[in-house]
C-alpha positions as CSV (number, residue, x, y, z in Angstrom):
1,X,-92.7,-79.2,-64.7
2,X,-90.6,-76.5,-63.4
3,X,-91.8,-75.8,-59.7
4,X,-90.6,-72.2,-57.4
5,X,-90.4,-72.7,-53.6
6,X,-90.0,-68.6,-52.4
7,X,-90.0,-68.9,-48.8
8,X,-87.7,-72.5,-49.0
9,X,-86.3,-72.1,-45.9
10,X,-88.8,-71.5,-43.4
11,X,-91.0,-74.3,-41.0
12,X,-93.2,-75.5,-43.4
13,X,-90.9,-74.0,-46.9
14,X,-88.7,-77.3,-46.0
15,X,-91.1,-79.4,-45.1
16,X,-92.5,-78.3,-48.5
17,X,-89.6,-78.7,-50.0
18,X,-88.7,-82.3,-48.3
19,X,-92.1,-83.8,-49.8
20,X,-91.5,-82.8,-53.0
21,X,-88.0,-83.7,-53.3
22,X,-89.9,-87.3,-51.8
23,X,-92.4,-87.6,-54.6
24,X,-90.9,-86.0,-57.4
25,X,-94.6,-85.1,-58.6
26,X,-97.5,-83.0,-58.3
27,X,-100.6,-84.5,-58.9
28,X,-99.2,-86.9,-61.2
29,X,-97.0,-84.5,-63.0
30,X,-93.7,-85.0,-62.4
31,X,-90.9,-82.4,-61.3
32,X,-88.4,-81.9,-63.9
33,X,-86.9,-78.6,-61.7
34,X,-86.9,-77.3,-58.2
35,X,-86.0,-73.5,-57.5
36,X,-85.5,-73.1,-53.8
37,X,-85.4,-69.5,-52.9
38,X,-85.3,-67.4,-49.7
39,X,-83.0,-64.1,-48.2
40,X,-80.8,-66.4,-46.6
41,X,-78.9,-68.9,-49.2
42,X,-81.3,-71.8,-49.1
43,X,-79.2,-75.6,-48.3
44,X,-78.8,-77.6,-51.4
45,X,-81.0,-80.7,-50.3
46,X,-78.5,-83.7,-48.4
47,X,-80.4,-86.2,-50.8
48,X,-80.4,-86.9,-54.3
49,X,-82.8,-85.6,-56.5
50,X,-84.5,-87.1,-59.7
51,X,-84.7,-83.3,-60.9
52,X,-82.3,-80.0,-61.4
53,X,-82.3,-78.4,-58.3
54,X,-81.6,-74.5,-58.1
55,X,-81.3,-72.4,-55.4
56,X,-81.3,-68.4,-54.8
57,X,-80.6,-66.3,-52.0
58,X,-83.4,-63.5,-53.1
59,X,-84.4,-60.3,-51.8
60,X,-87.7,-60.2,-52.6
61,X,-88.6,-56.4,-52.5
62,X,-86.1,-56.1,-55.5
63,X,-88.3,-55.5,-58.6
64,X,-84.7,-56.8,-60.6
65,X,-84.3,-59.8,-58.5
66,X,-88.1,-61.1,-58.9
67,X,-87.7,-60.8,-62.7
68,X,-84.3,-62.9,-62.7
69,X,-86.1,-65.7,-60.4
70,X,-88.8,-65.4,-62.3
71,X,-86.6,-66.5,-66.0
72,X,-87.3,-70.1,-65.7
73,X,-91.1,-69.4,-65.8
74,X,-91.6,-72.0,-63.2
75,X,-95.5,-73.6,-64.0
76,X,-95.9,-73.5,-60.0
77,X,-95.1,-70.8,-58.0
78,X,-95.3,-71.4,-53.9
79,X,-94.8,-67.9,-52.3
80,X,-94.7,-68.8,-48.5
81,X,-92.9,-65.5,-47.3
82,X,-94.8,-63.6,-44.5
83,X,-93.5,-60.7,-41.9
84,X,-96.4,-61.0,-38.8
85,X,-94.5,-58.1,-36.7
86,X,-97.8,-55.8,-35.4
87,X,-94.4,-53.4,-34.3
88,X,-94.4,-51.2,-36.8
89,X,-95.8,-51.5,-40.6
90,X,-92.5,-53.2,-42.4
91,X,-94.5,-56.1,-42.7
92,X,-96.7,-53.8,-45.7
93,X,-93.2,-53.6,-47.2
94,X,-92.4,-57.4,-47.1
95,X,-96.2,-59.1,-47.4
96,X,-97.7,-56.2,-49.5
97,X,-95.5,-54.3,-51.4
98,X,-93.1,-57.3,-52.3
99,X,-96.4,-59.6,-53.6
100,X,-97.0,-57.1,-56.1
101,X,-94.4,-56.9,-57.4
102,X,-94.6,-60.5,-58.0
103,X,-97.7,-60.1,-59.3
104,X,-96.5,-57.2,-61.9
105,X,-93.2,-59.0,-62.7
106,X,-95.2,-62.3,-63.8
107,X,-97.7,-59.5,-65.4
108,X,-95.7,-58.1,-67.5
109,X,-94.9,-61.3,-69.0
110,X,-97.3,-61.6,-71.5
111,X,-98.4,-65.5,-71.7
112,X,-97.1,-66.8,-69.2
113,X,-99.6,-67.6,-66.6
114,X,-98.4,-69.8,-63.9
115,X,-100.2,-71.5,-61.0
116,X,-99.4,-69.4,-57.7
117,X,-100.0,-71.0,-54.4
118,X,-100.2,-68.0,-51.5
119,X,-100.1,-69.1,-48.0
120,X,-102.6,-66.7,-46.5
121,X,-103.7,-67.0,-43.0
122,X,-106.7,-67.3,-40.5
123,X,-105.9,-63.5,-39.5
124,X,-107.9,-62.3,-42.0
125,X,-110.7,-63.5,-39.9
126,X,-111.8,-61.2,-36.7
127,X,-113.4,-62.4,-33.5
128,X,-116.2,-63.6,-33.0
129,X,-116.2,-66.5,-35.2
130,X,-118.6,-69.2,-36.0
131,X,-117.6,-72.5,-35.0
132,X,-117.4,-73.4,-38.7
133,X,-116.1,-70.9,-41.0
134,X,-117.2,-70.3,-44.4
135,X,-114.8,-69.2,-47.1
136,X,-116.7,-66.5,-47.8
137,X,-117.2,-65.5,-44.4
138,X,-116.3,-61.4,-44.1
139,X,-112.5,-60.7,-43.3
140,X,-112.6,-58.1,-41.0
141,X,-108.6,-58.7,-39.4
142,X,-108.0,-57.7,-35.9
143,X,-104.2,-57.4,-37.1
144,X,-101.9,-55.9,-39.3
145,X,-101.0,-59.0,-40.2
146,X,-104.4,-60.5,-41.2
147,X,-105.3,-57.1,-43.1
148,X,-102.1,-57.3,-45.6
149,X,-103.2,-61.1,-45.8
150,X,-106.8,-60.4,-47.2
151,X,-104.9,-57.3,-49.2
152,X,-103.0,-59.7,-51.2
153,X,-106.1,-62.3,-51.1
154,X,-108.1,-59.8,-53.4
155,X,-105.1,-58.7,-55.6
156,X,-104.2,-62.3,-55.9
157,X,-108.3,-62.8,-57.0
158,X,-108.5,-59.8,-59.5
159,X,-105.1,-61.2,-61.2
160,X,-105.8,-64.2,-61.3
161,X,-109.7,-62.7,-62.6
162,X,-108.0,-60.6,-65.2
163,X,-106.2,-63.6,-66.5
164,X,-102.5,-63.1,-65.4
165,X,-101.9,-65.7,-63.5
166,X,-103.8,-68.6,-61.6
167,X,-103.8,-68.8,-58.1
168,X,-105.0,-69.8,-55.2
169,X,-104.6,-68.6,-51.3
170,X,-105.1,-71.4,-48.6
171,X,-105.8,-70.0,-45.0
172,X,-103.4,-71.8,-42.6
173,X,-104.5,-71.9,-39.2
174,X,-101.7,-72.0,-36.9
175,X,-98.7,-74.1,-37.6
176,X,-97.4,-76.0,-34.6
177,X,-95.3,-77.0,-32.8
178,X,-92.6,-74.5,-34.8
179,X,-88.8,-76.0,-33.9
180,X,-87.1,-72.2,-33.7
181,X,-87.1,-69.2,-31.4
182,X,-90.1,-67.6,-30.9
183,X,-91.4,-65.3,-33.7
184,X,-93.1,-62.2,-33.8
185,X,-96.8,-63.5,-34.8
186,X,-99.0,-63.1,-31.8
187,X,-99.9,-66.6,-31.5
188,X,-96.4,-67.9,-31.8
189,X,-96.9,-68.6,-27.5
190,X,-99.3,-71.6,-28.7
191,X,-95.3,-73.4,-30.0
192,X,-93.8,-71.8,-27.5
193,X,-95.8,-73.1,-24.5
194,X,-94.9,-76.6,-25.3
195,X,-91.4,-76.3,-27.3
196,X,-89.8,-74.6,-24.0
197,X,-91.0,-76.7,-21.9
198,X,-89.8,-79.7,-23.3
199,X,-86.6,-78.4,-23.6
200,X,-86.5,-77.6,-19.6
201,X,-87.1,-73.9,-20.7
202,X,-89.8,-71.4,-19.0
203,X,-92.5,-70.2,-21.3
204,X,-95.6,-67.4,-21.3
205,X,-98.4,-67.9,-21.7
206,X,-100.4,-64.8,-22.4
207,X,-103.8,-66.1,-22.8
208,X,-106.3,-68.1,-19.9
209,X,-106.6,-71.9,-20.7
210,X,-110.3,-71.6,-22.0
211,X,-109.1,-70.0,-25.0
212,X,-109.3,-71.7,-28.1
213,X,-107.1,-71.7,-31.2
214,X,-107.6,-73.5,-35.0
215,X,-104.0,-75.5,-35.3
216,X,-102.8,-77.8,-37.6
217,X,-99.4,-79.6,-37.8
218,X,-96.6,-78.5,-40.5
219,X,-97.4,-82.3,-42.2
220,X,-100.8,-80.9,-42.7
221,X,-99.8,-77.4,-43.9
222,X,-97.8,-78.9,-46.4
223,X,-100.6,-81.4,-47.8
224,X,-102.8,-78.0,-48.0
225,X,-100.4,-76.4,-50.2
226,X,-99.8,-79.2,-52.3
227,X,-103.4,-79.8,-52.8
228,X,-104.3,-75.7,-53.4
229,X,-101.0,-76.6,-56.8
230,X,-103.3,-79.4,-57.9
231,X,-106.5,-77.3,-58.3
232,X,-108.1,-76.8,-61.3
233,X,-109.9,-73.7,-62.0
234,X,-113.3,-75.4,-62.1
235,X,-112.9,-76.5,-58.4
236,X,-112.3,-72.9,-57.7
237,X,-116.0,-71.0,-59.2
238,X,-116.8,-70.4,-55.3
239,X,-113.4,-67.6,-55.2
240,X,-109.6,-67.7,-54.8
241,X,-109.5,-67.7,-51.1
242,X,-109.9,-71.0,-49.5
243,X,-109.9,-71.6,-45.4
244,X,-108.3,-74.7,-44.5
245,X,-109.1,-76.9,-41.8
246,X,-108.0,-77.3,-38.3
247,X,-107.9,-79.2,-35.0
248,X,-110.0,-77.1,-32.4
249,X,-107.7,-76.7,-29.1
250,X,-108.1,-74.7,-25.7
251,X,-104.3,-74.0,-24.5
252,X,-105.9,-76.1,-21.4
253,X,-105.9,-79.1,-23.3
254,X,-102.5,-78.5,-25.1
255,X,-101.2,-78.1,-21.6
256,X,-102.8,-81.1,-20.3
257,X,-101.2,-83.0,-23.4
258,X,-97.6,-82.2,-22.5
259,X,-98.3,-82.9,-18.7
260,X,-99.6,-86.9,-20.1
261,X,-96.6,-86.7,-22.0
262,X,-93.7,-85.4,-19.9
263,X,-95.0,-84.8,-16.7
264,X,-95.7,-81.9,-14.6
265,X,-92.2,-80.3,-14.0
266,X,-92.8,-79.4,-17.8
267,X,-96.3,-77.5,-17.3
268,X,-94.2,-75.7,-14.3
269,X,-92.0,-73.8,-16.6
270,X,-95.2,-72.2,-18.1
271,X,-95.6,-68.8,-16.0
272,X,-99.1,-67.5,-16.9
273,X,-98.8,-63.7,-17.7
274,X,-102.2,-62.2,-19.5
275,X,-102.0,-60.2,-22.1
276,X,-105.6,-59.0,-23.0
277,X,-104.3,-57.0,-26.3
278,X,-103.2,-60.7,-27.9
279,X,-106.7,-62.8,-27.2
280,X,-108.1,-60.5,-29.8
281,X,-105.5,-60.9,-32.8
282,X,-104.1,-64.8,-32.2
């Protein structure tokens, strides 16, 4: 089995990448070859593998380049690439318009039909919510990020309908704690507020410490994904667009978790600055 990792480099497209380089399988099918691709030359992996490994630095808004990755017809397909900027609307450029041209390049084709695994996101979902939410509940995004999401959820559906392909998008909630720099997603503060921290670093935190957040650790992201490969299509007659689930957290008792943890000269370096415009989109 010939599996694609686009996205390989990111949080949870290494830890991805670690688990399957540990199991060498998917649901009992074992990996025969590993394509690791991202925009920045993805790091041949420090340990031996029982498989080929390939990697390719990839831009993925090249029509050309997606139909060179795509040679190897790789029978599992994880696209984990995702722009969450609300500044301007690139990320239509790098969610939108570069999944489609996935979706066309694998298209066009003819039989080759291979199982791709989207990591979509909670964002598709607007407040209020429901304490448990349905997979069919209504997207109705409060983002820019969330609305290219549930774009790519229904083109990813009516491909997959239409017989070009077979995937399935998992909804991540929010993956913490994230090890890098801050990113551009609007609830990137919930890493933040205890990353900084415990590196002796100040932190915002733009929201009060009733609000609650879905979260889920990159361990658990990655058993989603693997999972969402393993489907069959009879497991998926209820749609395409699964929501996973989450630990329920108020940034109060994240908070009070680092304070048990490392004390209060951590929970010090958080400065409280509210920002109304974010408890509406995180």
């Amino acid at each position: 089995m010939h599996v694609l990792v686009i996205g390989s480099e990111g949080f949870v497209g290494s830890k991805l990448v670690d688990k399957l380089l540990s199991d060498s399988e998917i649901n009992g099918k074992g990996i025969k070859e590993l394509t690791l691709a991202d925009v920045i030359a993805p790091s041949m992996p420090l340990e031996d593998a029982d498989f080929t490994v390939h990697t390719a630095k990839i831009d993925i808004s090249d029509g050309d380049q997606i139909i060179g990755l795509l040679e190897g017809r790789p029978d599992i397909i994880f696209h984990l690439v995702g722009e969450g900027d609300e500044a301007d609307f690139n990320g239509y450029k790098v969610n939108v318009e570069s999944t489609h041209k996935i979706l066309e390049a694998i298209r066009l084709m003819g039989d080759y039909k291979p199982r791709l695994v989207y990591n979509s996101t909670l964002a598709v979902f607007g407040p209020p919510l429901p304490d448990v939410v349905p997979d069919q509940h209504a997207c109705t995004p409060a983002s820019s990020y969330g609305t290219q999401a549930a774009i790519l959820e229904l083109l990813i559906g009516d491909y997959s309908r239409k017989g070009y392909l077979d995937g399935v998008c998992i909804r991540l909630p929010t993956v913490v704690i994230r090890p890098f720099e801050p990113n551009k997603t609007a609830s990137s503060f919930l890493s933040s507020i205890i990353r900084e921290p415990i590196a002796n670093m100040e932190a915002a935190c733009p929201v009060p410490l009733s609000f609650r957040h879905p979260v889920a650790s990159g361990r658990a992201a990655v058993r989603f994904l693997v999972r969402a490969a393993s489907l069959t299509e009879k497991e998926l007659t209820d749609g395409r667009a699964i929501t996973m689930p989450s630990l329920s957290v108020t940034v109060g008792d994240m908070i009070q978790s680092l304070e048990n943890v490392t004390g209060k000269h951590a929970v010090e370096l958080i400065k409280h600055e509210p920002d109304d415009s974010l408890q509406s989109i995180a």
